[in-house]
C-alpha positions in Angstrom: 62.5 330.0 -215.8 58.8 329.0 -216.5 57.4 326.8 -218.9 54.7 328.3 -221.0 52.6 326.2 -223.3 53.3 327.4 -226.9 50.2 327.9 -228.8 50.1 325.1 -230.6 49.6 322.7 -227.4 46.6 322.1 -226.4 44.9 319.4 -223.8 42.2 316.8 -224.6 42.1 313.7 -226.9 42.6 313.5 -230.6 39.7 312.0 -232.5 41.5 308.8 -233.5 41.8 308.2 -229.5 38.3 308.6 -229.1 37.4 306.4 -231.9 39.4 303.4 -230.6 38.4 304.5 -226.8 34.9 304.0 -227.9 35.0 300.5 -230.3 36.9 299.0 -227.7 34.1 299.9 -225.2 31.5 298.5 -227.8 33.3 295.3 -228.1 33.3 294.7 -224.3 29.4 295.7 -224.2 28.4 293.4 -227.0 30.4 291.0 -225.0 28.6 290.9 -221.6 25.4 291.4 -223.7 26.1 288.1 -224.9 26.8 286.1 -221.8 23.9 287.7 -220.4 21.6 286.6 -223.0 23.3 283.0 -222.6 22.8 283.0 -218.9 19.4 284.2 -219.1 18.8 281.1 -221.4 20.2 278.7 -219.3 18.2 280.4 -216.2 15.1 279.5 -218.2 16.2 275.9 -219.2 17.4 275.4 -215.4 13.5 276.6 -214.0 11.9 274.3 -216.5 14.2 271.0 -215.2 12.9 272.6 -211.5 9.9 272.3 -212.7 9.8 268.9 -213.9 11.6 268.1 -211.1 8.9 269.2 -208.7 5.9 268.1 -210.2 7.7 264.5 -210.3 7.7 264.6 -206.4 4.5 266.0 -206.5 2.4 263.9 -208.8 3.6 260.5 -207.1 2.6 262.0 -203.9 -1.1 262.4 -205.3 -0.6 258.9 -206.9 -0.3 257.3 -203.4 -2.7 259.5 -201.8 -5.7 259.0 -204.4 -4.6 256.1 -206.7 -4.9 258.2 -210.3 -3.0 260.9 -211.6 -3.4 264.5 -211.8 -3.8 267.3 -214.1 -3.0 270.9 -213.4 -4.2 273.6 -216.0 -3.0 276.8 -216.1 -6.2 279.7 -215.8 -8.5 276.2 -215.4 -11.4 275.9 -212.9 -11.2 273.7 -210.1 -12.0 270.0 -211.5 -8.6 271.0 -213.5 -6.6 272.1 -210.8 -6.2 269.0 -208.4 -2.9 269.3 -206.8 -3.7 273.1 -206.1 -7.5 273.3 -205.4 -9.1 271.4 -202.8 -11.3 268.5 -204.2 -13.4 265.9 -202.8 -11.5 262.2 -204.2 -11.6 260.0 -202.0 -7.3 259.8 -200.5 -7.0 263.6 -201.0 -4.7 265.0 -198.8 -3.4 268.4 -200.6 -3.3 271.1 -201.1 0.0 269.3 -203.0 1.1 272.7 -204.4 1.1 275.9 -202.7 -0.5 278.1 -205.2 -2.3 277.1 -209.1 -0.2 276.9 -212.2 -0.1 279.9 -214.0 0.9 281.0 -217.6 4.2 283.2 -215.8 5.5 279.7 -214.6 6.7 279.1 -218.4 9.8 280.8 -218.8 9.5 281.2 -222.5 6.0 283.0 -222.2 4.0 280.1 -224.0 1.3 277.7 -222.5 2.3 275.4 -219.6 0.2 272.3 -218.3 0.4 269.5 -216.5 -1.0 266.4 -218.5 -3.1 263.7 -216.8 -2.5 261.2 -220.0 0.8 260.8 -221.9 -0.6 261.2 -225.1 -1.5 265.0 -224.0 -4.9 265.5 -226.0 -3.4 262.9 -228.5 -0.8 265.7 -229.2 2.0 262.7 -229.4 2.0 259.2 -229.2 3.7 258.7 -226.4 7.4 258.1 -224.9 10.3 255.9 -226.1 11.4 256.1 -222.4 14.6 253.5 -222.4 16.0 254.5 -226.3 14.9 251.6 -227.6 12.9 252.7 -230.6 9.4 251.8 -229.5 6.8 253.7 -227.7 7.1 252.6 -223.6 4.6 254.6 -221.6 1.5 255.4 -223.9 -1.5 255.8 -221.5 -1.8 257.3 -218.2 1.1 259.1 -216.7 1.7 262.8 -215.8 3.0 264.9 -218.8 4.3 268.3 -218.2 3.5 270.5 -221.7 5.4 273.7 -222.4 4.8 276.2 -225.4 6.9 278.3 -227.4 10.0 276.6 -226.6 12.8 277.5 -228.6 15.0 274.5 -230.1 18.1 275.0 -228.5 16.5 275.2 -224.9 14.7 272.3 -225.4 18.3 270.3 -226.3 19.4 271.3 -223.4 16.5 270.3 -221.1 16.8 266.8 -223.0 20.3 266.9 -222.2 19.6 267.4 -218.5 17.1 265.1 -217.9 17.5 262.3 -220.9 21.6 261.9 -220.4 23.1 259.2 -222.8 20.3 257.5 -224.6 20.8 256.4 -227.8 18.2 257.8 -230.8 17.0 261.2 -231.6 16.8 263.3 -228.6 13.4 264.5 -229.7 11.7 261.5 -229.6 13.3 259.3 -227.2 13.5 259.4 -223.4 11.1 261.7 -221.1 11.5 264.5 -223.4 9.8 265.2 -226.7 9.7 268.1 -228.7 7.8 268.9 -231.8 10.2 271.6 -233.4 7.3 273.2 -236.0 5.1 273.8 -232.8 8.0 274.8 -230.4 5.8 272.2 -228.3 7.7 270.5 -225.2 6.9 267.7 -223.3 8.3 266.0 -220.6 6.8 262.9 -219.0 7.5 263.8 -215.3 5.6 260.3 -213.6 4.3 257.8 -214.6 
């Protein structure tokens, strides 16, 4: 004997499957969606410690070279690009970058510079480098400036380069951050 379907079977899904088929599929997507944002952050945060990193090695490798300290605009001519342009001062021995800061090197799509003075255009007073309450480097020192940083990135570039000091971690260490300009600053030599 043979089965035969009666008429009243039929193949497929019901609409209830469906439903829950596809909100557990949207759960999962807004899930990875959400890791990816965080890891995209945390990419950003990570190039930005890089990039302190490297202009650290970089700016006391002009310091011994020349004897002063160097400033490296973004879209600047060359008097304003002296660890990427060739200049004329007397110990020069660069090129001490291998190609000009530009505005793509900011991860959050603001303005990035690299300060010749720590008070940056008398944009902040200076650095409470040790935690101590008062204002250590104030004059000349390399200052790497960052726009349009959001608040939680720049914790957590405070928290990778300014570990355990006591105070608030916008205004003490080699990080300071001016929250109502998304303004970042990190003293990278000094």
């Amino acid at each position: 004997m043979k089965f035969r379907p009666t008429p009243t079977a039929r193949g497929g899904f019901s609409l209830m499957e469906i439903i829950v088929a596809i909100s557990i599929l949207s759960i999962l997507a807004a899930t990875l969606a959400m890791r990816a944002g965080g890891m995209i952050e945390k990419g950003k945060t990570a190039k930005v410690v890089d990039l302190a990193s490297t202009f650290k090695t970089v700016c006391a490798t002009y310091h011994a070279d020349v004897g002063g300290y160097a400033r490296e605009y973004a879209n600047s001519g060359k008097n304003n690009r002296r660890l990427s342009a060739k200049q004329n001062s007397t110990g020069w021995s660069g090129p001490y970058l291998e190609s000009a800061l530009t505005p793509g090197q900011n991860p959050f799509g603001g303005t990035i510079d690299l300060y010749d003075n720590v008070r940056t255009g008398n944009k902040i007073p200076g650095f409470d480098v040790d935690g101590d309450g008062s204002l250590d480097v104030r004059g000349d020192g390399n200052v790497l400036y960052l726009s349009e940083v959001p608040r939680e990135a720049a914790e957590a570039i405070d928290a990778s380069i300014d570990r355990d000091l006591n105070g608030a971690w916008n205004k003490r260490g080699r990080v300071r951050y001016k929250a109502n300009r998304k303004e970042l600053f990190i003293l990278v030599y000094y």
